[in-house]
C-alpha positions in Angstrom: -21.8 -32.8 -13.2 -23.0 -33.2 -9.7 -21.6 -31.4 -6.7 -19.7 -34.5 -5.0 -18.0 -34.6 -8.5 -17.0 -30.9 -8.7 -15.6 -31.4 -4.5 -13.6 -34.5 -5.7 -12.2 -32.4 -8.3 -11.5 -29.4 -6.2 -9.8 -32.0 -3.3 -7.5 -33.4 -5.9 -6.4 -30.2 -7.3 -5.5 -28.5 -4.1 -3.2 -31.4 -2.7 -1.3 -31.5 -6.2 -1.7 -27.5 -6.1 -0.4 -27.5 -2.3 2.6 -30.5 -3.3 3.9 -29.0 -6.8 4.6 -25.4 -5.5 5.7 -27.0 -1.9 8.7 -29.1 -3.9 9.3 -26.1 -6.0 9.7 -23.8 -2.9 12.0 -26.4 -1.2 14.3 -26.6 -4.3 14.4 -23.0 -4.1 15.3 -23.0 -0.7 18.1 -26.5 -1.4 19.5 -24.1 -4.6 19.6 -20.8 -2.7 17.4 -19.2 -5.2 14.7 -16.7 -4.2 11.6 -18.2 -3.7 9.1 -16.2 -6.3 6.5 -13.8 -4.2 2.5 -14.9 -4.1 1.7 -13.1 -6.8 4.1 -15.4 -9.4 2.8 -18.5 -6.6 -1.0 -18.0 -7.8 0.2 -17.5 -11.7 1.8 -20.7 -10.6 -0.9 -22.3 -9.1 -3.7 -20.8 -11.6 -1.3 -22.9 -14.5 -1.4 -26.1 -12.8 -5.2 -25.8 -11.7 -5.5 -25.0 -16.3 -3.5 -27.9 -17.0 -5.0 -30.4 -14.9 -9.0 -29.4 -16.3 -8.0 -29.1 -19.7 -6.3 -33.0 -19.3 -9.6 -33.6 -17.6 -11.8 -32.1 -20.5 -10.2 -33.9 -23.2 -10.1 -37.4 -21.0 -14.0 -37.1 -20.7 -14.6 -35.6 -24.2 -12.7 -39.0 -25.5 -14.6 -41.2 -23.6 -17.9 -39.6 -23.7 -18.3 -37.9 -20.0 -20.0 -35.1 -19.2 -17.8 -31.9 -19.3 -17.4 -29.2 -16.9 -18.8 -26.3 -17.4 -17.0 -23.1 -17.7 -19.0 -21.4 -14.6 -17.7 -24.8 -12.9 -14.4 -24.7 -14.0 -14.0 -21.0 -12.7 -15.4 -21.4 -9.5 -13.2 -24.8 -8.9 -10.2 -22.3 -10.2 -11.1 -19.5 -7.7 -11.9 -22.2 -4.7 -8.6 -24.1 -4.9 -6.6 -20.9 -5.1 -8.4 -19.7 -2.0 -7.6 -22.5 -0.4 -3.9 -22.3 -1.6 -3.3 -18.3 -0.6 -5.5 -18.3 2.1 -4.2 -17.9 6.2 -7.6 -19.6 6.7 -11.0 -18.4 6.7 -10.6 -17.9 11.0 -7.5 -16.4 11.0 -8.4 -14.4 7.9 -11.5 -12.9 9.6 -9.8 -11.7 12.6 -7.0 -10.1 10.6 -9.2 -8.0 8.2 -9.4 -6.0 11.5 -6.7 -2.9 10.6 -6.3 -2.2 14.6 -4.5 -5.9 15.1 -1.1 -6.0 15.5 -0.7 -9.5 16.9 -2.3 -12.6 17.2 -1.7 -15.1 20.4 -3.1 -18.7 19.9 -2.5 -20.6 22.9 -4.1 -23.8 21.7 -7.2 -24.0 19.1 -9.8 -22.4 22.0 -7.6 -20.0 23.6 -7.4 -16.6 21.3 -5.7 -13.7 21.8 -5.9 -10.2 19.7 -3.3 -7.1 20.3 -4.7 -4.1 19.0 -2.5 -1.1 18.0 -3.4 0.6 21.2 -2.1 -2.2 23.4 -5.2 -3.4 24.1 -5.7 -7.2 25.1 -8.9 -8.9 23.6 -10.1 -12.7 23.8 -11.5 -14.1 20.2 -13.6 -17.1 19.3 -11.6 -20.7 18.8 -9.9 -20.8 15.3 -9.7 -24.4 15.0 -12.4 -27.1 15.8 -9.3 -29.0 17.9 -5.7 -28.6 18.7 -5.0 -31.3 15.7 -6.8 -29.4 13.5 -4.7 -26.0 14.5 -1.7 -27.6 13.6 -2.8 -29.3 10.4 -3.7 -25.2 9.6 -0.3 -24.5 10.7 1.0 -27.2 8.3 -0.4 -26.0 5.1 1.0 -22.8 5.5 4.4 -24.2 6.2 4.1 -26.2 3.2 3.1 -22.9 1.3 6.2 -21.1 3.3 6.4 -17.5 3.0 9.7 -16.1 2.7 11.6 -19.7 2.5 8.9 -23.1 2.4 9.3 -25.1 6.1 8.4 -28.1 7.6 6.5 -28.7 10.9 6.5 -31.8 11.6 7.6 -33.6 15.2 10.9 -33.6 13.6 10.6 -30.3 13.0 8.6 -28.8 15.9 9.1 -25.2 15.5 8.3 -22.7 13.1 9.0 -19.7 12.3 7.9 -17.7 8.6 6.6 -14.7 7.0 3.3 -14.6 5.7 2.4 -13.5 1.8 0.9 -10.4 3.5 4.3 -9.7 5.5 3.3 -10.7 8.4 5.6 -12.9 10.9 3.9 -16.1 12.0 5.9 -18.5 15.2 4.6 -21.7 15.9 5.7 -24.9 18.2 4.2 -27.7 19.0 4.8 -31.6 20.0 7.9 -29.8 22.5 4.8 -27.4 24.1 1.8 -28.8 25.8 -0.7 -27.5 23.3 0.3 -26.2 19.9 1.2 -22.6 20.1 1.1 -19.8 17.2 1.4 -16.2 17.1 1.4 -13.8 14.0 3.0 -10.6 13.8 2.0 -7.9 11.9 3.6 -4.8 10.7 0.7 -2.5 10.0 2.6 1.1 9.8 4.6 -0.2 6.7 4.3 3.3 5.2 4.1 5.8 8.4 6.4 8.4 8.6 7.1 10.5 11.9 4.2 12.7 11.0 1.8 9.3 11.8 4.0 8.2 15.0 3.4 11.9 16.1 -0.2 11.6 15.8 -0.5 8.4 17.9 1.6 9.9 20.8 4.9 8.0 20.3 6.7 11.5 20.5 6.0 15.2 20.1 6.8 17.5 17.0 10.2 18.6 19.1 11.5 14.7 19.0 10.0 14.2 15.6 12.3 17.3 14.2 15.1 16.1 16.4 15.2 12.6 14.7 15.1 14.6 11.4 17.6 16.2 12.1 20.0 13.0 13.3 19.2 11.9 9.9 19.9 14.8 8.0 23.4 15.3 9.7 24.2 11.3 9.1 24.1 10.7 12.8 24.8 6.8 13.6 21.7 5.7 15.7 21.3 2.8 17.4 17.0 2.2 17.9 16.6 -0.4 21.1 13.5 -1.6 23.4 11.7 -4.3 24.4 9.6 -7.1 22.0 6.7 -5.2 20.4 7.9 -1.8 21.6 7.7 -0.8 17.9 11.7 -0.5 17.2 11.4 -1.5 13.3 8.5 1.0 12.9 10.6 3.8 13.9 13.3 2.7 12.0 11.4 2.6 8.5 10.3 5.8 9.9 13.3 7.4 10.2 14.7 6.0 6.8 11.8 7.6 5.4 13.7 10.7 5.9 16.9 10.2 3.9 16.9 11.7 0.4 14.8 9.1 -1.9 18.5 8.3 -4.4 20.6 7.5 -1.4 21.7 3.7 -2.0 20.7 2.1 1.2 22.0 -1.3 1.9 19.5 -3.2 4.3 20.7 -6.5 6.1 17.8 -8.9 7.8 17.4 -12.1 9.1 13.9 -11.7 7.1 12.3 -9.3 5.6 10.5 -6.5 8.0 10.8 -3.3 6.3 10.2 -3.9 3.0 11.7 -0.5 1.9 12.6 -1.9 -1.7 8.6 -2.2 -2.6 8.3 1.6 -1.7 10.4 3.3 -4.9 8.5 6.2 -4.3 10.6 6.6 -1.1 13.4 5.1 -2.2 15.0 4.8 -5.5 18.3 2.4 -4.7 17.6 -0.1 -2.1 19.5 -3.4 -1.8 18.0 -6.1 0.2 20.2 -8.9 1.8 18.6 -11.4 3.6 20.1 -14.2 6.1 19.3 -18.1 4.9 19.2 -20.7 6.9 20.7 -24.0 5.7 19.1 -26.3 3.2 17.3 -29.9 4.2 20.9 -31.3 4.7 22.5 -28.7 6.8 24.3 -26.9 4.1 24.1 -23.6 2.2 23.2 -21.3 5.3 24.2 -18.0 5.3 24.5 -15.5 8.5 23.8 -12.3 9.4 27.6 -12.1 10.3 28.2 -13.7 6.9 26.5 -10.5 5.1 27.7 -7.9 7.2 31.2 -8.6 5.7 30.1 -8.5 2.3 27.4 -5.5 2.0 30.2 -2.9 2.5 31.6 -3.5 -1.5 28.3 -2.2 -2.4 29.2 0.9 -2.1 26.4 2.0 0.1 25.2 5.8 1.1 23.5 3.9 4.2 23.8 0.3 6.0 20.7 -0.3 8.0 20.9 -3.7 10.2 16.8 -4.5 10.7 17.8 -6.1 14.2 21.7 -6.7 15.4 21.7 -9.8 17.6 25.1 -11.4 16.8 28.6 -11.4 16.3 27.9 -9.3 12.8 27.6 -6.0 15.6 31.5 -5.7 15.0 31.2 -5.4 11.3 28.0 -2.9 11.6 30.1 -1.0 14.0 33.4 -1.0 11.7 31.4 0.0 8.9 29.6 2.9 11.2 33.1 3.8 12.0 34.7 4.1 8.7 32.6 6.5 6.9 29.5 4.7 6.2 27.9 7.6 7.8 24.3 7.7 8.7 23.6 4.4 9.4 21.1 2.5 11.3 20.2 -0.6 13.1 18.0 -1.9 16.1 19.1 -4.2 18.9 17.0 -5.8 22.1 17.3 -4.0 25.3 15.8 -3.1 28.5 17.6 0.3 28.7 19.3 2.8 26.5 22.7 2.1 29.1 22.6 -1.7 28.7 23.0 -2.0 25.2 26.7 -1.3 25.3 27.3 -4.9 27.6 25.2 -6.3 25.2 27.0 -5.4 22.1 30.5 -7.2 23.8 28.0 -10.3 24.5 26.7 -10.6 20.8 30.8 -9.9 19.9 31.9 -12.9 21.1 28.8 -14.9 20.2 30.8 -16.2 17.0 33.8 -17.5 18.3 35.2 -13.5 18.1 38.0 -13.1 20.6 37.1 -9.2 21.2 37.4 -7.7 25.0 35.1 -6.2 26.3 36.5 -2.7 26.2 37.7 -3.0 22.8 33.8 -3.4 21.4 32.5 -0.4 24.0 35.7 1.8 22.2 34.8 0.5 19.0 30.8 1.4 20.1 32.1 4.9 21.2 33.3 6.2 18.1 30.4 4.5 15.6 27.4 5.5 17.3 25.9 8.9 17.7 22.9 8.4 19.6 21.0 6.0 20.9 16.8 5.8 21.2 15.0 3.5 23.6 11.3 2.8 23.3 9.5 1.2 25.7 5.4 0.5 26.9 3.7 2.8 28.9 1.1 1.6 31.5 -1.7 1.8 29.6 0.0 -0.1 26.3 1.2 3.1 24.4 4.4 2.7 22.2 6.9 5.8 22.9 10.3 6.9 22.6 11.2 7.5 26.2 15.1 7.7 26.2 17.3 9.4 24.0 21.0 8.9 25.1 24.1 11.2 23.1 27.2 8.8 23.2 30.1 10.9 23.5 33.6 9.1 23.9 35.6 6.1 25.4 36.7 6.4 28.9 39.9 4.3 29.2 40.2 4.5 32.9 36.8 3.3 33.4 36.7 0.9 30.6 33.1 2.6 29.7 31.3 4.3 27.1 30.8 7.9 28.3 26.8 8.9 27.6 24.7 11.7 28.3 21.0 11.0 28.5 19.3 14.2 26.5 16.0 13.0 26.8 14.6 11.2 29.9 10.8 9.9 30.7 8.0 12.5 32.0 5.2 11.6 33.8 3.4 9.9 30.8 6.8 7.7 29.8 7.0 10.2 26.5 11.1 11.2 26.1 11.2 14.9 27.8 14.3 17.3 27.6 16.8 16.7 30.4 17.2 19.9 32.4 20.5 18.1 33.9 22.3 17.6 30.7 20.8 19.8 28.1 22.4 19.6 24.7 25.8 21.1 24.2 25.9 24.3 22.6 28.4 22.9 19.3 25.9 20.1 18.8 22.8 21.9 19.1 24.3 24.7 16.3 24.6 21.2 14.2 21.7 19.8 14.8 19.3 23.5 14.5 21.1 23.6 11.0 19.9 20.4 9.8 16.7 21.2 11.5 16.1 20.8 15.2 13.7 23.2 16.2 13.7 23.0 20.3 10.9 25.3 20.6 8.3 22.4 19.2 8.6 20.5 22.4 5.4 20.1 24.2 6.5 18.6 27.2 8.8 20.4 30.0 11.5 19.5 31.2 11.2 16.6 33.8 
């Protein structure tokens, strides 16, 4: 069969491809069913692409066309799935790079790659125009990730995880040029070992963490976008016994703990869904947080608190889920507190605000802030002890263990050192002071 033949063939077959696992996604999404993961998408897709030759073959066998070959019919298979499950070929080529950990596209010509080291470099255009970008952009909404979306003008933002796990954010016709950037997570599987070994903190932090975990501390992980807050978090979770049952709560899915079983035997995913093409069927963070407490969980971890469902991660802290975890934006270890009363009344809640920093007080433990160093480093440079509830004052009392050295790395505090009771705890469940490799600043 000639080549324009086969390319007709391989054209038809990705648009049905691309619109018959697009509508089944968006039913998914209208039902409130899980959407299936890539792997079931390209058994799906690999069907269809069967169906549609063997309907072919027996159409041209009955009136006396020539047949495909099998080599053809292969290749055509392998080309429309590429096409189907790939980013694209440009985006694809700068993210086989294992040192990128985002990608800024500021219009088809204007490239941006983060490496792992902070580092800032331009790339090559990914897109021959800026309508050509956003026709890229569209076929991987139509694919969707977690959930299928539209972009459309009607719909000019998106926002969606990649097969791969990756978080991709796009606008356009609200933006003067169409705008994307892709997230990755590329330390899925580091423990504090690996953040050790790329400076984030030293072997004395590293045991001190342990130990919060081992004792069922309530921590509280805040920073800055891209400060790596979910990293440390999967981190830390990495160091709870593998047969706790650890409830996770996100608005999508980041730390993927229930694909590592050989980390964690019970882990129960709960994921926040937006409301279907007709406004309807959406569900909340807030929403979850009131239900994942009948499951019976050893753990709650929040992947990022940035609502009114604080007060029922705090409640939960408070009442004997011990051990639990969560992450929350901030500039400073201290102004989280504020920002918990703001995210409290973001429902409609009528709390005050001292009744959210008393309720703060007595679920959370400690309190880590990460932050970027000049030079683009990721590090834990604050870790703040909350101790109690001052009435008077109306403020969470706080003693800051662990301040910045010189090089923004969390150093011991020789002005608040850590009380004698709490230091016994935490050396019993393995604090070992004497690994710190920084002085006191």
């Amino acid at each position: 069969m000639p080549d324009l033949g086969v390319e007709r063939i391989e054209i038809t077959l990705r648009r049905l491809v691309a619109d018959e696992i697009g509508d089944y996604l968006r039913r998914c999404s209208d039902e409130g069913r899980r959407p299936p993961d890539e792997a079931d998408q390209r058994q799906m897709a690999r069907a269809i692409v069967r169906r549609e030759l063997d309907v072919r073959a027996r159409t041209a066998l009955r009136l006396g066309e020539p047949q495909i070959s099998e080599v053809e019919e292969d290749e055509i298979t392998e080309s429309v799935l590429a096409a189907a499950f790939s980013t694209a070929p440009a985006i694809d080529r700068l993210l086989e790079r294992r040192d990128v950990t985002d990608l800024h596209v500021n219009g088809c010509d204007d490239v941006r790659l983060v490496t792992i080291d902070g580092v800032v470099e331009r790339a090559a255009p990914i897109a021959a125009s800026d309508a050509d970008l956003i026709a890229m952009i569209q076929a991987l909404a139509r694919r969707g990730g977690h959930m299928e979306r539209e972009f459309t003008p009607a719909h000019p933002r998106l926002d969606l995880q990649l097969p791969d796990g990756s978080r991709l954010a796009a606008a356009a016709w609200v933006t003067p040029r169409p705008y994307m950037t892709i997230r990755r997570h590329l330390l899925v599987d580091a423990d504090q070992d690996n953040l050790v070994r790329r400076g984030m903190y030293d072997r004395g932090i590293a045991s001190l963490l342990r130990a919060f975990v081992a004792a069922r501390w309530n921590l509280l992980i805040c920073g800055g976008q891209g400060v790596g807050k979910t990293t440390l978090l999967r981190a830390l979770l990495h160091d709870c016994e593998r047969s706790e049952r650890v409830v996770v709560l996100e608005q999508e899915p980041e730390l993927h703990l229930d694909r590592m079983p050989e980390r964690h035997d019970q882990v129960l995913v709960f994921l926040e869904r937006p409301p279907n093409s007709e406004g309807v069927g959406g569900v909340t963070l807030a929403d979850l947080s009131r239900t994942i407490k009948r499951f019976t969980p050893d753990r709650i971890v929040v992947g990022e608190v940035r609502g009114p469902e604080v007060i029922d991660m705090l409640e939960a802290m408070s009442q004997g889920i011990a051990g639990s975890m969560c992450t929350i934006h901030a500039d400073s270890s201290w102004s989280v507190f504020p920002r918990m009363s703001v995210y409290a009344r973001a429902g409609g809640r009528d709390w005050a605000t001292g009744d959210v920093m008393q309720l703060a007080s007595l679920a959370l433990d400690a309190v880590v802030f990460l932050s970027k160093t000049r030079d683009g480093r990721r590090v834990v440079s604050e870790i703040r002890y909350v101790d109690h509830y001052d009435a008077d004052t109306g403020q969470v009392v706080t003693d800051v263990w662990f301040g910045a050295g010189p090089d923004g790395v969390a150093t011991p505090n020789p002005t608040s050192p850590i009380p004698v009771r709490l230091l016994d705890e935490l050396v019993a469940h393995g604090y070992d002071p004497s690994l710190h490799e920084r002085g006191a600043w």
